[in-house]
Structure formats: structure tokens, C-alpha cells
C-alpha positions in Angstrom: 84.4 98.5 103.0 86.2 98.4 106.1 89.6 100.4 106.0 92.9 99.3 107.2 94.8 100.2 110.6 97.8 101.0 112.3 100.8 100.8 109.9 98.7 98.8 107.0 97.0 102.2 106.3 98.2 103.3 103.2 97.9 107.0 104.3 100.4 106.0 106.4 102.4 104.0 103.8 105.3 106.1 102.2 105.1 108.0 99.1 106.8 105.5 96.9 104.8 102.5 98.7 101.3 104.1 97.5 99.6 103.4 94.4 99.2 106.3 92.0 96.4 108.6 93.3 94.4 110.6 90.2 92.9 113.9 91.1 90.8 116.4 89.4 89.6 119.9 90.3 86.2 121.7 89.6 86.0 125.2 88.7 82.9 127.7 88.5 83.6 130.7 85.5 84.4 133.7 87.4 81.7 136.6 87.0 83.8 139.9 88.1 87.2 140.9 87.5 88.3 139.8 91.3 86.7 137.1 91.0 88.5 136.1 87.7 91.7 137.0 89.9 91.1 134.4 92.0 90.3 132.1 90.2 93.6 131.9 87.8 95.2 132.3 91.3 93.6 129.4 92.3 94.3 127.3 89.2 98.3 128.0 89.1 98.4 127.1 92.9 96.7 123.7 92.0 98.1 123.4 88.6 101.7 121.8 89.3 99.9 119.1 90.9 99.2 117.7 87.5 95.8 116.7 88.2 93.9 114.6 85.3 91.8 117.8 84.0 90.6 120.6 85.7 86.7 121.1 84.7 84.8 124.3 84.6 81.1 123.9 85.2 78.3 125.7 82.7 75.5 127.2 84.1 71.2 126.3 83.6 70.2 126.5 80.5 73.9 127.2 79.4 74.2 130.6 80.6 77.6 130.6 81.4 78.0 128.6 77.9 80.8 131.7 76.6 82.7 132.0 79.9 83.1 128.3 80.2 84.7 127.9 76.4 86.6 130.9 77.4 88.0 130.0 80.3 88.6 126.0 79.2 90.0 127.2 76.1 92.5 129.6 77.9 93.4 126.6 80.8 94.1 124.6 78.1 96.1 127.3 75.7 97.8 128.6 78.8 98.4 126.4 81.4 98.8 123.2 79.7 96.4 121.2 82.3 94.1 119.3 80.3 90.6 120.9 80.8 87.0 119.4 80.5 84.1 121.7 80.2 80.4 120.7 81.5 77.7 120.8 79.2 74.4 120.8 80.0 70.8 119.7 77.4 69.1 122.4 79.7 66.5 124.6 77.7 68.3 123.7 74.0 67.7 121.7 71.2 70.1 119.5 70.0 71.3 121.3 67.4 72.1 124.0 69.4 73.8 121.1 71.8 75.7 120.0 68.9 77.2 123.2 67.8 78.5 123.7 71.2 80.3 120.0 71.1 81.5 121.1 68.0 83.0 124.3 69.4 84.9 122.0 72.3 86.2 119.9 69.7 87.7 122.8 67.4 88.7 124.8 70.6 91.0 121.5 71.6 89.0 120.1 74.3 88.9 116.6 74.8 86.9 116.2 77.8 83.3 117.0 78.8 81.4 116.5 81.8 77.8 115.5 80.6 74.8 116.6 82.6 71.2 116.7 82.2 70.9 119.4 84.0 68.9 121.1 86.7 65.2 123.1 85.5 66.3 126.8 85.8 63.0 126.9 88.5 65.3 125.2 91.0 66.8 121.4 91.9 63.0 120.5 93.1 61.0 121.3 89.7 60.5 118.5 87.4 62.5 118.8 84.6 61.0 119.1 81.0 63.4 118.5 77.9 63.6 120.9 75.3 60.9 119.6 72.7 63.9 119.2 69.8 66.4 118.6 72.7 68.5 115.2 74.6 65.9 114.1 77.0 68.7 113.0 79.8 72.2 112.8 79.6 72.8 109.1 78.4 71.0 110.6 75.4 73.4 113.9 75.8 76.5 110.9 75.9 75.6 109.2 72.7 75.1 112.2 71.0 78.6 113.8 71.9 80.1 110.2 70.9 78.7 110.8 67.6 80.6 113.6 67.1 84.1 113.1 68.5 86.2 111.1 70.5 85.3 112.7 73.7 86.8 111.8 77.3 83.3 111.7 78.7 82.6 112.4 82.6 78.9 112.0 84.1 77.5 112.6 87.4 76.6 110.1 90.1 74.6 110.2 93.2 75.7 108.5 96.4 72.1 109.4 98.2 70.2 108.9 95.4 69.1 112.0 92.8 66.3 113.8 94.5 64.0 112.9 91.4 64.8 109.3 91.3 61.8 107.5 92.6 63.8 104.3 93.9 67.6 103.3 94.1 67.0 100.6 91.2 66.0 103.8 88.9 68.7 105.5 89.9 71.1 102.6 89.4 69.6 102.1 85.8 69.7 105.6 85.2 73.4 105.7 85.6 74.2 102.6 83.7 72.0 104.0 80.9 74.7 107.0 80.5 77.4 104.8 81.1 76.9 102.0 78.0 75.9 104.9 76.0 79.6 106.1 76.4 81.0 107.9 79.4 84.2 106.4 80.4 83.3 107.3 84.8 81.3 108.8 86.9 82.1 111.6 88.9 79.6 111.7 92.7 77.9 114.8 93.7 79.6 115.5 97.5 78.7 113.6 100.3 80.0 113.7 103.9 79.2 110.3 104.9 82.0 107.8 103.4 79.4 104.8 104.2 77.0 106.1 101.6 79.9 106.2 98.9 80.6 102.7 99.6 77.1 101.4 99.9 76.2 103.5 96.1 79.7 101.8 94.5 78.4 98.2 96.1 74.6 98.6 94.2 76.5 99.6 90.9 78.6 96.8 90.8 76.1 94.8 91.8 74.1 96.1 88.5 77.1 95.4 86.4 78.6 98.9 86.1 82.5 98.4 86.2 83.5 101.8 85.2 85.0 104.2 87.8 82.7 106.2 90.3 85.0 108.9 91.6 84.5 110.5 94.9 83.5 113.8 94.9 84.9 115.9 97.5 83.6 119.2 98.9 85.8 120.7 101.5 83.7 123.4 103.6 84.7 126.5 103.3 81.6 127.8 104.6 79.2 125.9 106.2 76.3 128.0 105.8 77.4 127.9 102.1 77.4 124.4 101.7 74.5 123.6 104.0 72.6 125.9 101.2 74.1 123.7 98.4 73.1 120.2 100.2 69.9 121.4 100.4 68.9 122.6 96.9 71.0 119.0 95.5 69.6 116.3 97.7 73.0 116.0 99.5 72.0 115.5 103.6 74.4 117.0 106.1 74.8 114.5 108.7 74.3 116.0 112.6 77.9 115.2 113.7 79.0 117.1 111.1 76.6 120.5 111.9 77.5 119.9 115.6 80.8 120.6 114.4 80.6 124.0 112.7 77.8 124.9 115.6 78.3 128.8 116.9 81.4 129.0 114.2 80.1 131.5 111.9 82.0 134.3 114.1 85.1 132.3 114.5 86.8 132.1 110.6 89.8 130.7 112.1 88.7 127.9 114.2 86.0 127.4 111.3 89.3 126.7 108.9 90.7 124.4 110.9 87.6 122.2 111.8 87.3 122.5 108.2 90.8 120.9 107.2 90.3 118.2 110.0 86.7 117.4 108.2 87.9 116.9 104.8 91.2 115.3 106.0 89.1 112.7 108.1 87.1 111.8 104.4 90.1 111.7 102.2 92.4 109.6 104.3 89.4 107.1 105.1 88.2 106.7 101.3 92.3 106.2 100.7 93.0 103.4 103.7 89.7 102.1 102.2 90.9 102.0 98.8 89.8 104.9 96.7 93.1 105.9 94.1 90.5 108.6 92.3 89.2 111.9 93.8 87.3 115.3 92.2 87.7 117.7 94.4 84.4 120.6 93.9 87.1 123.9 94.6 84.8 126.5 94.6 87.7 128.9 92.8 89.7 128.6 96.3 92.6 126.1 96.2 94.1 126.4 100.2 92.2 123.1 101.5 92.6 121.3 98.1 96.3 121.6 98.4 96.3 120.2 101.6 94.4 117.3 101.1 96.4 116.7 97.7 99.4 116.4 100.3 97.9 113.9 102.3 97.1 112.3 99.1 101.4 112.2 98.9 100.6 114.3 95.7 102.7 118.0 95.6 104.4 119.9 92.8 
């Protein structure tokens, strides 16, 4: 999709003359007292922006399954931001899967982010389903619809999933969890807007009409996130390492080649038409505030 110019932009357009931009922040549960610090710092900074749920991701083989139902149930008790919490069919059986639906649903949480989940081994590692378990997430969607009226979130992959062995398995793959229930799907990050736009074209192609948000990573660190592209399949593109190149000294121009990065993304997937954005925080909420603003959303 080819974005608008010069006063047609509608980053450029005034508040009022935009149309309503949706938002929605992901969280990691904290693992040390500082880190629990920062991220309730985090979440009050980003809160007022009124984003459609904050989610708080769940570890393999839900290891993180307590921390994320606490900290979902407190954001939700305390904050009054509608939360979602990820759930994974990872190493359990679906009656262990079940319980922990249940426990969303009696804690007051509406919204889950359904994933299969990665093989504790690593992103590489074929995955084997629990021998009582969900064998992929459409099966992990239809059985959370059996239980509740869930707001149901799945994942999408705008380079294809590493395991997929061709785009129209992948394609199939995510229309399987989408007629089984989920009402979007949420991208893993990607730097290149072209690939967004060339996954949303095969999906629509293949009859999928349900959202596909973009998700956003800003770059906090680029070693960091160069280590996360790599174990998810995500590619960093060479203009974008050139970038960072010989900044790992230099935290302040790093920042700021940062904010220009993400800024570049958002404002093109906006003039392009993109109203929807889930922004991966990594418990840090300075960049996401900024592009939120040049999204013409603030408190």
C-alpha cells in the first residue's frame, strides 16, 4: 500500500481530522522487586492513554502462569485498564489449560492472548503437544470459547513462522485460529512495513477479514532485539543494523536513532492506513509514549 504525501498524510492531519487510533501495550511479569518497580511505573505512565488492554505475556510451559494472573488480576483491580493475559498449551494438558481459563474468567479477565507456544528447547525445536494437551492454538481458541465469552487475541507472522513450511500453511494456519474464534490477530515485530502489507494482502486474499494489528517493537537495545529476531524468525533488515553500527557505547545517540526508527514505522503504517497498533514495551514506556503522541493519542 502506497502512503499518502504532503498535507494528505494523516500524520499530518490534525487531531480531530484523524480517525480513532486503538493501541495496546505488552508487558513481561517482572521477576525482582526493581524490576516489579518498573514495571508498575511503566504501566501508570502508559495507563492514561486508555489503551484497549494492556497484556502480560506467560512464560514456556506456563512458568510464569502465577505472576501473570497476579499481575493481570492487580492491572485490572487497580488500574482500571482492561488487561488480557497470554496463555500458552506448552507442556499441559488440557485440563490443566482449562483450569487456568477458568481462573481468568473468575479473576475478571476478559481477554486472552492465545498461543501455541514455543518448545521450552528453544524457537528452532519442533514442537510436540502435550499427549492429553491442545495440539495448536486454533484448538487452544475453541477450547477457551467453550468456556467463556473471551475477547480472544492470536499471533500472526508477517515473515512467515519459522516452522511453517510455505506461506499457504501459514496463511491456513492463521485462518484455522481465526474461524475457530479469535476476534484479531496481533503480528510478531517486524521492521520492514512492506512485509506487513504484503502478509495483510495474502490474508485477505484467503478470506480472513478480521483485524491483523501491527506489532511494534521500539529498540531499546539493539543487541537485545537483534537476539530476539533471531530466536523468532523476525530478520533485521541491513539499513536498519547500519544504523545502530558502533552505538553500543553511545546510549544517547542510540535513543535517539531509536525514536527516529520507530517514528519512521508508526507514521508510515498510519499515512498508509493502519488505525490499530500493539506496541511489545518490554516494561519501559519512554518510546511508547512518544509514538502514542505521534499517534495524536495523550492523557
Amino acid at each position: 500500500m502506497v502512503a499518502a504525501t504532503g498535507e494528505a498524510r494523516l500524520s499530518r492531519q490534525p487531531e480531530d481530522g484523524r480517525p480513532d487510533i486503538e493501541v495496546s501495550f505488552e508487558f513481561f511479569p517482572p521477576k525482582t522487586d526493581a524490576m516489579e518497580e518498573r514495571f508498575w511505573d511503566s504501566l501508570s505512565r502508559l495507563a492514561p492513554l486508555k489503551p484497549r488492554f494492556v497484556s502480560v505475556t506467560y512464560g514456556a510451559g506456563g512458568s510464569t502462569r502465577e505472576r501473570t494472573l497476579r499481575m493481570v488480576s492487580r492491572i485490572t483491580n487497580e488500574t482500571g485498564v482492561p488487561a488480557a493475559a497470554h496463555l500458552t498449551c506448552v507442556g499441559a494438558s488440557r485440563e490443566d489449560v482449562d483450569a487456568v481459563v477458568r481462573g481468568y474468567a473468575q479473576a475478571g479477565i476478559a481477554r486472552i492472548v492465545a498461543l501455541r507456544g514455543d518448545p521450552p528447547e528453544g524457537v528452532g525445536q519442533p514442537f510436540t503437544p502435550h499427549p492429553e494437551g491442545y495440539r495448536n492454538a486454533a484448538e487452544l481458541v475453541a477450547g477457551i470459547r467453550k468456556i467463556g465469552d473471551f475477547d480472544i487475541s492470536v499471533a500472526a507472522y508477517p515473515e512467515k513462522h519459522p516452522q511453517s513450511p510455505d506461506w499457504d500453511a501459514d496463511i491456513d494456519n492463521l485462518k484455522r485460529k481465526l474461524d475457530a474464534g479469535a476476534d484479531r490477530a496481533i503480528t510478531q515485530m517486524f521492521f520492514e512495513n512492506g512485509d506487513y502489507w504484503r502478509f495483510v494482502e495474502r490474508a485477505r486474499k484467503a478470506g480472513i477479514t478480521a483485524p491483523i494489528v501491527p506489532g511494534i517493537q521500539p529498540i531499546h537495545s539493539f543487541k537485545q532485539i537483534s537476539g530476539f529476531a533471531a530466536r523468532c524468525g523476525a530478520s533485521i533488515p541491513q539499513w536498519l543494523a547500519d544504523r545502530f553500527e558502533g552505538l553500543e557505547e553511545d546510549p544517547e545517540t542510540h535513543a535517539l536513532v531509536a525514536a527516529a526508527v520507530a517514528a519512521e514505522q508508526v507514521t508510515e503504517l498510519l499515512d498508509s492506513g493502519v488505525t490499530e497498533f500493539h506496541f511489545y514495551t518490554l516494561n519501559r514506556s519512554n518510546l511508547v509514549l512518544a509514538l502514542a503522541r505521534l499517534l495524536g493519542i495523550r492523557p
